[in-house]
DSSP file (Angstrom, degrees, kcal/mol; ACC not computed):
  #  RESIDUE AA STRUCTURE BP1 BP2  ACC     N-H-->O    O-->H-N    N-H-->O    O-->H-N    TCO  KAPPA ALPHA  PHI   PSI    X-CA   Y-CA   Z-CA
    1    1 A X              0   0    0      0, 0.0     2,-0.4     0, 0.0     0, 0.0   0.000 360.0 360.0 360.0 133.3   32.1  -10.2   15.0
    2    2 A X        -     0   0    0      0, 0.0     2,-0.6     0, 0.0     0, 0.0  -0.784 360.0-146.6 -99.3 125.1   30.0   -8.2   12.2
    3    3 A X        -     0   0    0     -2,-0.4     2,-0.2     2,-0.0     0, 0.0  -0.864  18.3-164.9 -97.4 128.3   31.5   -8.7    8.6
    4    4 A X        -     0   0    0     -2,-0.6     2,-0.2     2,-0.0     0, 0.0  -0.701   1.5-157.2 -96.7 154.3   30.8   -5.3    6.9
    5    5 A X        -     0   0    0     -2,-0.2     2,-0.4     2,-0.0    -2,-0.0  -0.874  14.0-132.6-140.0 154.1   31.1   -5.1    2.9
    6    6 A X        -     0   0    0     -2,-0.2     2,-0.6     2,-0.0    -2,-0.0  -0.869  18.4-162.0-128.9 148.3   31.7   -2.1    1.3
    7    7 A X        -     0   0    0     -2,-0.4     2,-0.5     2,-0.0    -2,-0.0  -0.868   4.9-155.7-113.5 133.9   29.7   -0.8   -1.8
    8    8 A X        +     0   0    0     -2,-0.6     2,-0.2     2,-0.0    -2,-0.0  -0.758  20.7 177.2-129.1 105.4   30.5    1.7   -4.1
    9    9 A X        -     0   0    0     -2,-0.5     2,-0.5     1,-0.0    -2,-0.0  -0.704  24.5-128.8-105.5 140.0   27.9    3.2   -5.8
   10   10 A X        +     0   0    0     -2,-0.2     2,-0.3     6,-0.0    -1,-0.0  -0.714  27.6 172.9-100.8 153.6   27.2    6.1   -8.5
   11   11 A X        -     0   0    0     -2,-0.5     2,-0.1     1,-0.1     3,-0.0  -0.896  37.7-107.3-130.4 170.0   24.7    8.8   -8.0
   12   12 A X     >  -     0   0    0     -2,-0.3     4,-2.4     1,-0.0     5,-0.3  -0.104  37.2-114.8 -76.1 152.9   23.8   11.8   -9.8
   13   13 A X  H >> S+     0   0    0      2,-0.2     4,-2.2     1,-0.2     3,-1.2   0.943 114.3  58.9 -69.0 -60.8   25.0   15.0   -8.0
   14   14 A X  H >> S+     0   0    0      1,-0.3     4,-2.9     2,-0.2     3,-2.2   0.955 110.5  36.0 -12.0 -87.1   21.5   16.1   -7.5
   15   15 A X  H >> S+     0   0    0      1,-0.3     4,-1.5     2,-0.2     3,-0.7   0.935 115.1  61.6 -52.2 -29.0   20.2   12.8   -5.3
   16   16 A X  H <X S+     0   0    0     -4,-2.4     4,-1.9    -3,-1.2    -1,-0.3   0.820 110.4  39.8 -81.8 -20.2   24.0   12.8   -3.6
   17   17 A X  H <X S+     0   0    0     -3,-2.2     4,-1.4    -4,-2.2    -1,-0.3   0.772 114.4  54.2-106.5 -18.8   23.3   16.3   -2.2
   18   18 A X  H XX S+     0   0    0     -4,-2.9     4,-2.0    -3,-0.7     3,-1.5   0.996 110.0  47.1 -65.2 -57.2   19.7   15.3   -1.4
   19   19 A X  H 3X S+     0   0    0     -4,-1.5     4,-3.7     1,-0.3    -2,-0.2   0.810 108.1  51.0 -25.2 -60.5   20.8   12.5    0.5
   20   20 A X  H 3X S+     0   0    0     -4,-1.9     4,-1.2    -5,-0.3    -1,-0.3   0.900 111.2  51.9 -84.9 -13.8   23.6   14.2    2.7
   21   21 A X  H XX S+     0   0    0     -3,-1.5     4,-1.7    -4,-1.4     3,-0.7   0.968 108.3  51.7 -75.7 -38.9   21.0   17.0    3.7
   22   22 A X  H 3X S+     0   0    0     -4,-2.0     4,-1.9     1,-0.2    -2,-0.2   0.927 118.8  37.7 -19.6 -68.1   18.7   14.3    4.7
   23   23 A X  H 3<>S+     0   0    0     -4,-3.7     5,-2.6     2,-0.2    -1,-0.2   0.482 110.6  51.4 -54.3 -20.5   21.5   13.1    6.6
   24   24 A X  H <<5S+     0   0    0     -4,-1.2    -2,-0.2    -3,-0.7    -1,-0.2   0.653 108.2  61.3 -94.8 -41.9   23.0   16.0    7.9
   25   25 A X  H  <5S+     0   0    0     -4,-1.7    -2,-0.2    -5,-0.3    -3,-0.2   0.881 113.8  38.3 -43.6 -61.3   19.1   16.8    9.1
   26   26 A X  T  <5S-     0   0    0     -4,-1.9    -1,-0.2    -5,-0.3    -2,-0.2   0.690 112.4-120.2-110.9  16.7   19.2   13.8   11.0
   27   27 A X  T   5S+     0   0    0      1,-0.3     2,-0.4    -5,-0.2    -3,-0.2   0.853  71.6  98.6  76.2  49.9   22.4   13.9   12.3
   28   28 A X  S   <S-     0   0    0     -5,-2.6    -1,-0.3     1,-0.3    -2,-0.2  -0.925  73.6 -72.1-143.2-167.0   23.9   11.0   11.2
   29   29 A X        -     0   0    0     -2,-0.4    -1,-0.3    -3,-0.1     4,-0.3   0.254  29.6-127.3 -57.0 168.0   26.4    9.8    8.2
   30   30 A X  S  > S+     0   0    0      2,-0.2     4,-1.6     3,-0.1     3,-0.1   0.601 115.3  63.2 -69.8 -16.3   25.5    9.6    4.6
   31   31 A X  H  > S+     0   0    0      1,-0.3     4,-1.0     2,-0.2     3,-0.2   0.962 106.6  43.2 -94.1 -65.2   26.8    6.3    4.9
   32   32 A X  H  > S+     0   0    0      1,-0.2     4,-0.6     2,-0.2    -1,-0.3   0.395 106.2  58.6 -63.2 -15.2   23.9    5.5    7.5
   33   33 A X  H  > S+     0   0    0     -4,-0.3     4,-1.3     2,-0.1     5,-0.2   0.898 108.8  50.5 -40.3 -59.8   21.2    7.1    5.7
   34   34 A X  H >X S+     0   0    0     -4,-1.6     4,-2.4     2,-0.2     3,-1.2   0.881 105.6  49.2   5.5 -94.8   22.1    4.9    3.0
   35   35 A X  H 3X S+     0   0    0     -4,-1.0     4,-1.6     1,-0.2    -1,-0.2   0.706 112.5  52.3 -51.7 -29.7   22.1    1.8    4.7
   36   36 A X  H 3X S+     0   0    0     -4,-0.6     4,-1.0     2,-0.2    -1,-0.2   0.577 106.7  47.9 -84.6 -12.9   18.8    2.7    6.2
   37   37 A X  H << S+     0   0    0     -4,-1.3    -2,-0.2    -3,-1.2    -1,-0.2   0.831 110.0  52.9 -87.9 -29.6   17.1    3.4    3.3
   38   38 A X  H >X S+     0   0    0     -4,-2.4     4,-1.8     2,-0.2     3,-0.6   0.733 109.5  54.1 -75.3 -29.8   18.3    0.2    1.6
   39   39 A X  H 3X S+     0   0    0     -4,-1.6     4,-0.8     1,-0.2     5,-0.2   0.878 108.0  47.6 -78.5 -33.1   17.1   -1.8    4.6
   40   40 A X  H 3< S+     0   0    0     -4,-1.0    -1,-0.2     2,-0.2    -2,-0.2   0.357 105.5  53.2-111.8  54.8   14.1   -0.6    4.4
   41   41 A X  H <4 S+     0   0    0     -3,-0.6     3,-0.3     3,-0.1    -2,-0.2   0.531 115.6  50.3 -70.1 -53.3   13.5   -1.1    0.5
   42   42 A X  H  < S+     0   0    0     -4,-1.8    -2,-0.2     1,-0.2    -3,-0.1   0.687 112.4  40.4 -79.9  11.8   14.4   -4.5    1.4
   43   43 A X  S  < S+     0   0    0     -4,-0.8    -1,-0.2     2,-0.1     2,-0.2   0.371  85.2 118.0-128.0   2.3   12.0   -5.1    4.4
   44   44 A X        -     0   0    0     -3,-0.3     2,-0.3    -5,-0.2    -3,-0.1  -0.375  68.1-119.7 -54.2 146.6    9.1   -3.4    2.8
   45   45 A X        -     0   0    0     -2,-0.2     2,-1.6     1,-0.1     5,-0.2  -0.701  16.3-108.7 -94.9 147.3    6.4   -5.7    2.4
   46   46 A X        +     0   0    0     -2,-0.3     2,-0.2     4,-0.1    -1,-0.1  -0.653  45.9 162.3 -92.2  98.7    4.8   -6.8   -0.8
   47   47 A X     >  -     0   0    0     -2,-1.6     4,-2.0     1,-0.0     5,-0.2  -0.529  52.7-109.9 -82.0 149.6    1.5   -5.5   -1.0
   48   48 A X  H  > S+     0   0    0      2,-0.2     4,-1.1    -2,-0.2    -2,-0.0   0.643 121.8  55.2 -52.4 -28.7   -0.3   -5.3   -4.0
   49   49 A X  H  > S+     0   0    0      2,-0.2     4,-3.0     3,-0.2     3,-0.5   0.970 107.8  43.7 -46.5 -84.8    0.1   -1.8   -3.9
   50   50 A X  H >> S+     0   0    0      1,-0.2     4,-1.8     2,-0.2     3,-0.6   0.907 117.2  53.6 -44.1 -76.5    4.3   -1.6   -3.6
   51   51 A X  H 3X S+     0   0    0     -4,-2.0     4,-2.0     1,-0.4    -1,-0.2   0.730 112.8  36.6 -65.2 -43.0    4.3   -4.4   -6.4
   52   52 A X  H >X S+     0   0    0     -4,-1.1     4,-2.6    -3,-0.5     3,-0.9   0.991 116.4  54.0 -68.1 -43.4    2.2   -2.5   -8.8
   53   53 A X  H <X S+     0   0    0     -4,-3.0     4,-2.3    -3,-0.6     5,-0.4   0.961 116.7  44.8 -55.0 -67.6    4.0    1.0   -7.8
   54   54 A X  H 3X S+     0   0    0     -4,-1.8     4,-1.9     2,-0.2    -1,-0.3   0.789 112.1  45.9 -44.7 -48.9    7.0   -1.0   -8.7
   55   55 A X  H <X>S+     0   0    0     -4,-2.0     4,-2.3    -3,-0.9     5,-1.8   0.970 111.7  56.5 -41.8 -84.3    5.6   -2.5  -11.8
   56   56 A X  H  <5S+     0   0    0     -4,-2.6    -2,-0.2     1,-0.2    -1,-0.2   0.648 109.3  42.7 -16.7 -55.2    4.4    1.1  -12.7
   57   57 A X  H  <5S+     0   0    0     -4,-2.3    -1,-0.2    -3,-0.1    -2,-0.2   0.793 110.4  55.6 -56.8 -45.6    8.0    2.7  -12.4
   58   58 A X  H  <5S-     0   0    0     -4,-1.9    -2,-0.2    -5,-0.4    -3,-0.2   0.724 112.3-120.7-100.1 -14.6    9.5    0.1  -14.1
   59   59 A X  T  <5S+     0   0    0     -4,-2.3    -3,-0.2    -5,-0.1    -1,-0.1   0.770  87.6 101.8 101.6   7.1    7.0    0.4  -17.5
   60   60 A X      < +     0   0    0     -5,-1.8    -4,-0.2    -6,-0.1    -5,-0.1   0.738  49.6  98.0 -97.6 -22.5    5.7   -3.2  -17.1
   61   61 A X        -     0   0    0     -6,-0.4     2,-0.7    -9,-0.2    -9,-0.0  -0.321  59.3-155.4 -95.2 153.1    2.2   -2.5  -15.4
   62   62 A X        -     0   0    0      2,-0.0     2,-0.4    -2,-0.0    -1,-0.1  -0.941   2.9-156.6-135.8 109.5   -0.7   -2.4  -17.9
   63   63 A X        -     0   0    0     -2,-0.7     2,-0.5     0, 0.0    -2,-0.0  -0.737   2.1-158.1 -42.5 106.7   -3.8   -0.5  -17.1
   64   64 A X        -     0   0    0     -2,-0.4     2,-0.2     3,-0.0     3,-0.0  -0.887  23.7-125.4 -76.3 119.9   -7.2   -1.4  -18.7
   65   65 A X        -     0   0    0     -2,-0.5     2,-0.4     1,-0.1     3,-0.1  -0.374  35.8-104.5 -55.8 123.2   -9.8    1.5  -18.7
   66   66 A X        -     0   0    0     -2,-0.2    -1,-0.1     2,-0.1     4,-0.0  -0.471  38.9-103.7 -46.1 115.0  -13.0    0.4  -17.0
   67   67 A X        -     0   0    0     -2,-0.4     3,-0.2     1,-0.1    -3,-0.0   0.117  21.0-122.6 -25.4 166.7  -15.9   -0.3  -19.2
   68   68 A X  S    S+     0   0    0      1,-0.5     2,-0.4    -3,-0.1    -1,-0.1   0.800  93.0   6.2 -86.3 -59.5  -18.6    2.2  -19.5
   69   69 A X  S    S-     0   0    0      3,-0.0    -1,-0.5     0, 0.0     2,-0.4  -0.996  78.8-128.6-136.8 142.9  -21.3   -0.3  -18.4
   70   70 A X        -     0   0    0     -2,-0.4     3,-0.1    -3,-0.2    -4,-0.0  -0.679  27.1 -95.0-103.2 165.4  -20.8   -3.3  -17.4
   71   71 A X        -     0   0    0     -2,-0.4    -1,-0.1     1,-0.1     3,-0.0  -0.116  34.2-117.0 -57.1 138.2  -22.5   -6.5  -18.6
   72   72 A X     >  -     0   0    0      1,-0.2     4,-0.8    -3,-0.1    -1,-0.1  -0.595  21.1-140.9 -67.9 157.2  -25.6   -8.0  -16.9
   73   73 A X  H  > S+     0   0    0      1,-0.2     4,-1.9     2,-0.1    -1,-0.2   0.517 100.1  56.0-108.9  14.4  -24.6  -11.0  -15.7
   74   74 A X  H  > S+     0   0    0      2,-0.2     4,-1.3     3,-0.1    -1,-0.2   0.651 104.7  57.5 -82.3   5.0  -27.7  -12.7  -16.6
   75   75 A X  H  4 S+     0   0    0      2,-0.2     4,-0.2     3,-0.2    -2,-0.1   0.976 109.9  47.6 -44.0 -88.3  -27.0  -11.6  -20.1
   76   76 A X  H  < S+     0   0    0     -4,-0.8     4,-0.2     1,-0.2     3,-0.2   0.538 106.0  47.0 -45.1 -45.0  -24.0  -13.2  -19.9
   77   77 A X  H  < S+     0   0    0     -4,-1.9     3,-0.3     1,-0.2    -1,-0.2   0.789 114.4  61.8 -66.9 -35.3  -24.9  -16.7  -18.4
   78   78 A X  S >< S+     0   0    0     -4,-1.3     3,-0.7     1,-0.2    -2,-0.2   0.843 105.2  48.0 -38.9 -43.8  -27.7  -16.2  -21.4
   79   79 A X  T 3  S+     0   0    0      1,-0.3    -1,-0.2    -4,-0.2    -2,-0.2   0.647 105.7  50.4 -65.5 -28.6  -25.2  -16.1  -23.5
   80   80 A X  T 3  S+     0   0    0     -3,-0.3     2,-0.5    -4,-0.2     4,-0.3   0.066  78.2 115.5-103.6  22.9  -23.3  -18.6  -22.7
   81   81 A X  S <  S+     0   0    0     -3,-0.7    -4,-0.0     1,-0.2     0, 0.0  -0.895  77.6  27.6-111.8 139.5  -25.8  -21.5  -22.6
   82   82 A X  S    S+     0   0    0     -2,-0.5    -1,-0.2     0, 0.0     3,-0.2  -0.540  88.3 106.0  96.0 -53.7  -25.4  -24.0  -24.9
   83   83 A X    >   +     0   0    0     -4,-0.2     3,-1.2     1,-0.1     2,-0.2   0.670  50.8 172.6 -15.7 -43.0  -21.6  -23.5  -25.3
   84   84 A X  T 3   -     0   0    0     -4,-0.3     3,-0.3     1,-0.2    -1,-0.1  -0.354  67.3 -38.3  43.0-120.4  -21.1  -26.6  -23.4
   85   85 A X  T 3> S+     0   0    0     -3,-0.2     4,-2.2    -2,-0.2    -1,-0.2  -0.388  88.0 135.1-140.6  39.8  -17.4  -27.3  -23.5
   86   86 A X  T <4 S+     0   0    0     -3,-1.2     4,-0.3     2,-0.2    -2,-0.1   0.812  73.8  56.1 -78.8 -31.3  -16.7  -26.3  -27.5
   87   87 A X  T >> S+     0   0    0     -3,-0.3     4,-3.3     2,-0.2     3,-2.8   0.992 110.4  42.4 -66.3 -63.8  -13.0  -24.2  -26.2
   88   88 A X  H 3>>S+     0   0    0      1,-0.3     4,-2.0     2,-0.2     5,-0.6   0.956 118.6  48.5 -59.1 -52.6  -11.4  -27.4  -24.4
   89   89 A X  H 3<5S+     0   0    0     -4,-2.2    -1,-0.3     2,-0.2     4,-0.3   0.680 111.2  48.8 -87.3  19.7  -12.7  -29.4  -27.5
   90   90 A X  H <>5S+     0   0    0     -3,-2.8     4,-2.7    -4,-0.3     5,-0.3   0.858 116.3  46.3 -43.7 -73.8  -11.2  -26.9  -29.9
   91   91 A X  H  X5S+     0   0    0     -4,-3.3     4,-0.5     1,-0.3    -2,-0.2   0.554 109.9  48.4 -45.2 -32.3   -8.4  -27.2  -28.1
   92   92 A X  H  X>S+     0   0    0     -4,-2.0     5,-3.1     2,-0.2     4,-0.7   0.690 111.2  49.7 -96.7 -49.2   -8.2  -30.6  -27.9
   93   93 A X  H >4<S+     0   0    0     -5,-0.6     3,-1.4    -4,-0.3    -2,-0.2   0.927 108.3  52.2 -59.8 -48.7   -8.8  -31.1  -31.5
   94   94 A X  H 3<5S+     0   0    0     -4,-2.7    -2,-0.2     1,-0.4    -1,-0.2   0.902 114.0  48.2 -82.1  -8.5   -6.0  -28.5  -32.7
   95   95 A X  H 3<5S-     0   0    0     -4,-0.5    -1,-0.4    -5,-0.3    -2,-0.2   0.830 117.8-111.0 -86.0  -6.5   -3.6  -30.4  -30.3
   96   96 A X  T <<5S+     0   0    0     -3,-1.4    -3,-0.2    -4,-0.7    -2,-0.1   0.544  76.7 128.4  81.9  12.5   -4.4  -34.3  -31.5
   97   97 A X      <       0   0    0     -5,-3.1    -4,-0.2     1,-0.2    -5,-0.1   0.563 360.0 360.0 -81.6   2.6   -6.0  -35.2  -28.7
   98   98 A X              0   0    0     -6,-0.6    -1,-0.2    -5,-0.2    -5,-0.1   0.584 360.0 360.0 -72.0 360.0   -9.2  -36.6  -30.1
């Protein structure tokens, strides 16, 4: 035996009316349009894609604009030589671990 639960949900008139021409379009309930759309929100996969999209809608996702040129990276490793390990003993120092 299949335990059904029943949901009661509000919608906006708009999406309720898309929804039952959707449904009425494929000939079956609203009730089963529904359900089918809600299974597959939950059996979409997370791709990097859905997760930013999601991220994106929701107002969380933070773009950076691409540099203009990027850095040589012998430049960089130029740059960086000598450095040796001065962040971790920064770090090390402002916590008391010397």
């Amino acid at each position: 035996m299949v335990c059904v639960k029943q949901m009661i949900t509000r919608l906006d008139d708009e999406l309720h009316a898309r929804l039952k021409a959707l449904a009425a379009s494929e000939g079956i309930s609203l009730n089963e349009i529904t359900v089918q759309a809600l299974n597959a929100l939950i059996h979409q996969p997370l791709t990097r894609k859905v997760v930013r999209g999601r991220a994106r809608d929701a107002g969380w996702l933070v773009e950076l604009e691409e540099p203009a040129e990027r850095p040589d990276p012998e430049r960089v490793r130029a740059a960086q030589t000598g450095t040796g390990h001065a962040v971790s003993e920064a770090l090390q120092a402002d916590r008391g671990e010397w």
